[in-house]
N, CA, C and O of each residue as an XYZ file, in Angstrom:
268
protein
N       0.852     -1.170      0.000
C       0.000      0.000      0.000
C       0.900      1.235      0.000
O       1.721      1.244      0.917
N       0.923      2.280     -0.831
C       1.443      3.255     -0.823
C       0.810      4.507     -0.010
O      -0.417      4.600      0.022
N       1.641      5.504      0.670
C       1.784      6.150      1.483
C       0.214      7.241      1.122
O      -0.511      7.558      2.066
N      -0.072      7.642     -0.145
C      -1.253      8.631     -0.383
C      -2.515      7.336      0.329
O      -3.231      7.411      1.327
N      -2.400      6.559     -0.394
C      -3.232      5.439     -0.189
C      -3.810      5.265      1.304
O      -4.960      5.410      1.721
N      -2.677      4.921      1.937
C      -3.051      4.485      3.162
C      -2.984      6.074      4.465
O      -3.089      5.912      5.681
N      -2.796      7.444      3.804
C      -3.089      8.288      4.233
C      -4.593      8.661      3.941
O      -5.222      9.124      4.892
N      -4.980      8.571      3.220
C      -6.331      8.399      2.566
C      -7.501      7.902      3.293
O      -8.512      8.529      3.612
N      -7.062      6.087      3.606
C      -7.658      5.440      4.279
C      -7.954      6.148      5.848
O      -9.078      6.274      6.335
N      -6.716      6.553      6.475
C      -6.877      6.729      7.617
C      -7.619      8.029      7.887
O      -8.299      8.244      8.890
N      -7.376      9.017      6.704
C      -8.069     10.056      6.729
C      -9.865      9.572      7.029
O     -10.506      9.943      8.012
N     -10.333      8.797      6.058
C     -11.582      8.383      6.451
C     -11.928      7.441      7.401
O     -13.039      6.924      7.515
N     -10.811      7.199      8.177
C     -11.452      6.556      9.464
C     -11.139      7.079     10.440
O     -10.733      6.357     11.351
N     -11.194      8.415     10.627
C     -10.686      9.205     11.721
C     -12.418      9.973     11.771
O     -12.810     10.410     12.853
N     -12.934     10.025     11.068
C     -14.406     10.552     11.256
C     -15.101      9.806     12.175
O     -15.862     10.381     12.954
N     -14.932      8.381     12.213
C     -15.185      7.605     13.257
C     -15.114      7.553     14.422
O     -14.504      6.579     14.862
N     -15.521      8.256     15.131
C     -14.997      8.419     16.544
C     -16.309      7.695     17.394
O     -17.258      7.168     16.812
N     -16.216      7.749     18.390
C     -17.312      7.097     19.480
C     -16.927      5.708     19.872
O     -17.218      5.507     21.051
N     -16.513      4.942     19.436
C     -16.468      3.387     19.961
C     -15.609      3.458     21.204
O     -14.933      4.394     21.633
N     -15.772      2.430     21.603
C     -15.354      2.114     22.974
C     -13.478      1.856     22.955
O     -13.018      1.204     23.892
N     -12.749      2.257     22.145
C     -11.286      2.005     21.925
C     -11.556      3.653     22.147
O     -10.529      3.986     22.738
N     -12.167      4.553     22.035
C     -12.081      5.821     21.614
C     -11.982      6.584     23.157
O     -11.500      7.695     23.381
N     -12.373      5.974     23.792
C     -12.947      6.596     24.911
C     -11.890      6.270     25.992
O     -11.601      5.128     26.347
N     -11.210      7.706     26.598
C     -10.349      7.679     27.244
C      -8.930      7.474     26.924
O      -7.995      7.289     27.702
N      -8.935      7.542     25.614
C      -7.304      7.256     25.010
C      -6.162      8.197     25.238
O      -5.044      8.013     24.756
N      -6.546      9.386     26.122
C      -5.573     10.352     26.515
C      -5.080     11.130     25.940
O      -4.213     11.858     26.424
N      -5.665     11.228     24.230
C      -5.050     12.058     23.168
C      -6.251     13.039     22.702
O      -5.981     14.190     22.358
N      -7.706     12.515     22.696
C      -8.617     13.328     22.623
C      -8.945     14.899     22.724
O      -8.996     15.579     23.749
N      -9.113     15.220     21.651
C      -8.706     16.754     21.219
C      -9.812     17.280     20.429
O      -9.380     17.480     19.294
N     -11.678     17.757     20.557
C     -12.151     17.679     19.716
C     -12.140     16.605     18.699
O     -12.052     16.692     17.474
N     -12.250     15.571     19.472
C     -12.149     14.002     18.324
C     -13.571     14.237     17.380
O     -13.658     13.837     16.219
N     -14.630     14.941     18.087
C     -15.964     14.861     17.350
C     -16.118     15.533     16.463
O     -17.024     15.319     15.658
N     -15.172     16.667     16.340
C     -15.249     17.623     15.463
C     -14.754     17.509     14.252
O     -15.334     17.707     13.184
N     -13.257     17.063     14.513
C     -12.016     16.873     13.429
C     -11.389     15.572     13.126
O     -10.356     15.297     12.516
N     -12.383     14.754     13.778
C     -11.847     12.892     13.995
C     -10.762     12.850     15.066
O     -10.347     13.711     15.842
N     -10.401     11.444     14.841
C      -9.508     10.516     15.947
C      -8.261     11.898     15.970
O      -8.013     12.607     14.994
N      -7.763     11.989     17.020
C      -6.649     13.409     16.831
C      -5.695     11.676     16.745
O      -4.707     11.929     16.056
N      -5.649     10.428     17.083
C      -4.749      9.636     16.800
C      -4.263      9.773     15.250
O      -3.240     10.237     14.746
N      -5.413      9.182     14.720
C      -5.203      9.141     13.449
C      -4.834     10.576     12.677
O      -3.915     10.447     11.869
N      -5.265     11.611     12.761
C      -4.761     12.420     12.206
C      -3.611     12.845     12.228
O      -3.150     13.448     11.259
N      -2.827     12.593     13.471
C      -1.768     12.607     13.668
C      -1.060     11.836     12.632
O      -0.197     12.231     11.848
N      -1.737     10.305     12.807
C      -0.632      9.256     12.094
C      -0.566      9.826     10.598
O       0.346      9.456      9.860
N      -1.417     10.615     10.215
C      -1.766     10.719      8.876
C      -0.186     11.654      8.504
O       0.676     11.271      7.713
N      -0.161     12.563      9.088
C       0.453     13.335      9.172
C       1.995     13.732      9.388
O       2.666     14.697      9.022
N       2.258     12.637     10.098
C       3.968     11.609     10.245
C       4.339     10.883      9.262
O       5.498     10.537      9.037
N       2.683     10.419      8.167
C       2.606      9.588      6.991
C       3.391     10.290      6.039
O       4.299      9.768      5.392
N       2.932     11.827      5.933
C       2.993     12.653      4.665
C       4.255     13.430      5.234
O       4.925     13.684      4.233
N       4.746     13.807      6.076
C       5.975     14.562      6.196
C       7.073     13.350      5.873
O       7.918     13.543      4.998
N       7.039     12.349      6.460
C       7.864     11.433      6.105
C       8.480     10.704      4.774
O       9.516     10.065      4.590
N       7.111     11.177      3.709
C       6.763     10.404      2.593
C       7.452     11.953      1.916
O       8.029     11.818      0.837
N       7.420     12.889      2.309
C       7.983     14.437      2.199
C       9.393     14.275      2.137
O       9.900     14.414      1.025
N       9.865     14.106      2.753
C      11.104     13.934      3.497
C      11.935     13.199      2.000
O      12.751     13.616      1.178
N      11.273     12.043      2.200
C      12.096     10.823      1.568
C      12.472     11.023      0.273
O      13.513     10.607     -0.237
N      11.035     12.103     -0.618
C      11.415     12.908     -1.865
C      12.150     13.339     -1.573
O      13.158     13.005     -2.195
N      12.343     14.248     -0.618
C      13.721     15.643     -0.945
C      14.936     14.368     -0.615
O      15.853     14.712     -1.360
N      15.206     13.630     -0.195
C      16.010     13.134     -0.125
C      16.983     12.392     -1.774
O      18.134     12.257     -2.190
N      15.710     12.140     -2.145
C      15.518     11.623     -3.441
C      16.039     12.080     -4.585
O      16.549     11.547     -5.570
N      15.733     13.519     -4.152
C      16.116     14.459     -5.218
C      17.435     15.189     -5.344
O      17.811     16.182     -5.967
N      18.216     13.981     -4.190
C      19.643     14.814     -4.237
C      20.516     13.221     -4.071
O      20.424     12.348     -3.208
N      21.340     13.324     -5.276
C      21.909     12.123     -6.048
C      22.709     11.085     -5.022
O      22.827      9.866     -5.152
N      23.172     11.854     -4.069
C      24.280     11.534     -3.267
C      23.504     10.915     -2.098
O      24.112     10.304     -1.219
N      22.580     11.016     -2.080
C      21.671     10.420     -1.020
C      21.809      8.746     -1.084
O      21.869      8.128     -0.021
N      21.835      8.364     -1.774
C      21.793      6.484     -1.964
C      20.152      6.362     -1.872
O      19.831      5.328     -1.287
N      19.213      7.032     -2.235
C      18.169      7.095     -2.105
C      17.389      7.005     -3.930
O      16.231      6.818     -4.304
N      18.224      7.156     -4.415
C      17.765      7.264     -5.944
C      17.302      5.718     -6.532
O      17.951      4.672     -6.552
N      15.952      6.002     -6.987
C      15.661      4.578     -7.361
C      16.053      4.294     -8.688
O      15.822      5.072     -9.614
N      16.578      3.318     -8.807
C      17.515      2.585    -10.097
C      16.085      2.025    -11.294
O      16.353      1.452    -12.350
């Protein structure tokens, strides 16, 4: 699964909030408003990371260049 993909996914399951995993998780931040603040988070470590790895990419000397 690639990184848009499975940012995607999590994006739409962060609207989900209420179940009983939800409740009391210590991260809760307007979860009802803006979804799981978990998941949005993860979403978000997804795409800076997936960020990252381009710029890395884009500079030859990196050992990062795909063949």
């Amino acid at each position: 699964m690639e990184h848009k993909e499975l940012t995607a996914q999590l994006c739409r399951m962060s609207v989900e909030t209420g179940s009983l995993m939800c409740l009391g998780c210590g991260y809760e931040h307007n979860c009802g408003i803006h979804g799981c603040a978990l998941l949005r988070q993860a979403v978000k470590t997804i795409e800076n990371q997936a960020a990252a790895i381009e710029d890395l990419r884009d500079h030859e000397c990196s050992g990062l260049i795909e063949e």
